[in-house]
Structure formats: C-alpha cells, structure tokens
C-alpha positions in Angstrom: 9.5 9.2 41.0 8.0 7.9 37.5 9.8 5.1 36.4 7.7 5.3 33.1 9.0 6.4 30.1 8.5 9.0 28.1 6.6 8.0 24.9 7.0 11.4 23.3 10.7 11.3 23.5 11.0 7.6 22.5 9.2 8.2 19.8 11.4 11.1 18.6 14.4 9.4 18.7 12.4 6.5 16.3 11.5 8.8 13.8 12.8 8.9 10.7 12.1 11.8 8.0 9.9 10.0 5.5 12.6 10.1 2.9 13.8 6.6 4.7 11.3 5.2 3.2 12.5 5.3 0.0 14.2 1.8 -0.2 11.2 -0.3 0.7 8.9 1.6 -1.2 10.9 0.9 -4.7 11.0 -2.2 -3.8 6.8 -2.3 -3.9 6.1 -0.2 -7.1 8.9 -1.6 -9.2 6.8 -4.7 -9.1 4.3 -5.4 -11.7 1.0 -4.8 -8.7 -2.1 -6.7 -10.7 -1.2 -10.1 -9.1 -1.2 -8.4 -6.0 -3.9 -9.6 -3.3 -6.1 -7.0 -2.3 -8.5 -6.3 0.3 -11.4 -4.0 0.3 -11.8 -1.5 3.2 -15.0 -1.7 2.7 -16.0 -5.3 2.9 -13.1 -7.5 3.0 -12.8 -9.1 0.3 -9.7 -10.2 -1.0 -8.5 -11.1 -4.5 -6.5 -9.8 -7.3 -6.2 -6.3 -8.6 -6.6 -8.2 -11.9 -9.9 -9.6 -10.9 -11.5 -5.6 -10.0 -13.9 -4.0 -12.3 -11.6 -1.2 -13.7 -13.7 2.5 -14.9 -11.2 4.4 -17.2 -13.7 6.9 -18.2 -13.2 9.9 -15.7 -10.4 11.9 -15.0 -9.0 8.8 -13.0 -8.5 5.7 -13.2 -10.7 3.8 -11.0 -10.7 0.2 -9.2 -13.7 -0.9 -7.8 -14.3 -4.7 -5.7 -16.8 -6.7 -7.4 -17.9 -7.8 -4.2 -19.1 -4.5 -3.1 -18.5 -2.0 -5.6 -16.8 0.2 -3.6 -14.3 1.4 -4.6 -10.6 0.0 -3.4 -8.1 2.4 -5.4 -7.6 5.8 -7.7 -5.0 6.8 -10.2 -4.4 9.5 -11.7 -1.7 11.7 -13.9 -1.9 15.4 -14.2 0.2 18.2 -14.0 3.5 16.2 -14.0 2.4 14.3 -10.9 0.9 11.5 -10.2 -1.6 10.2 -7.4 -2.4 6.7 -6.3 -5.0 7.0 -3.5 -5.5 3.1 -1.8 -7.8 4.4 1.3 -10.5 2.0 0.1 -7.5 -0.8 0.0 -7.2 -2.0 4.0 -4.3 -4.3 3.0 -2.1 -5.1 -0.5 0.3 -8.4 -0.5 1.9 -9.4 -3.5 4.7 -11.9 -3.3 8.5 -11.3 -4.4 9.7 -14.2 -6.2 13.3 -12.9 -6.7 13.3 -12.2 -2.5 13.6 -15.3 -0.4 11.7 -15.2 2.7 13.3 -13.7 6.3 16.0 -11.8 3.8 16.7 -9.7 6.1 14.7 -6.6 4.8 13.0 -4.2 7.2 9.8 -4.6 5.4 9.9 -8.7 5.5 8.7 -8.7 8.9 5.4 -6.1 8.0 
C-alpha cells in the first residue's frame, strides 16, 4: 500500500481559476509602481523603477537596468488592451504605507 499522496489531486483541489486573483492584484497596480524596488533577471540589481533608463521611442514603452542594460520591463497600449511584460524583472517590492504589516492579507506572507 502507498501511503503517499497524490500530488495531482492535492493540487486540484488547491487550484483556484485565475480570476481569484483579482483582489491581490488591485491591490499591486492601484499603487503608484516607480518607487517600487526592482530587480533585474538578468543581473541582479536592484533599485527603483524611477532610477531605469526609460526608451519611449518604439511601439513600447521600454525599461532598461542601468547596470546591465538589459532590459527589466515592456509596456504597451494597442487595440484596447494593454500589455505589461516583467520577464526581465525576477522580483518587484514596493511597500504599502496605508497596509500595516502581517494584516492579514493572503499576499502579506509572499
């Protein structure tokens, strides 16, 4: 008898339809992001959005780290969407002043 359990199933009845999401999310973007901290995928550097070298001349707006040029995120508006790619962001931390800390939220603990 396997006593182990079943990862698939557990994580089934984890997962929630992305929609859950929702919540913590507004809570991220209806934050003004440029004192955020950010760190570069590429080569770890952390600082402020405010402090990246920003390249509004292309269809996109671009973020690139000064430490390595590489570049940390992309925005763009088109078509009546909108689309914010961070894959050259490993981590983003900004604080929540209104929020006190261990509120209770299921994103304090992330």
């Amino acid at each position: 008898m396997n006593d182990a359990p079943d990862e698939v199933g557990e994580a089934d009845d984890r997962r929630l339809d992305g929609n859950a999401i929702t919540g913590a999310l507004l809570e991220l973007f209806a934050v003004d992001l440029v004192p955020a901290e950010c760190t570069c995928a590429h080569c770890g550097r952390t600082g402020p959005l405010a402090e990246h070298a920003l390249y509004a001349d292309s269809p996109a707006l671009v973020l690139r780290c000064v430490g390595c040029a590489g570049v940390v995120l992309r925005y763009s508006s088109a078509g009546g969407r909108i689309r914010l790619d961070l894959s050259g962001t490993r981590l983003l931390v900004l604080p929540l002043p209104e929020l006190a800390e261990g509120n209770g939220s299921p994103a304090a603990s992330i």
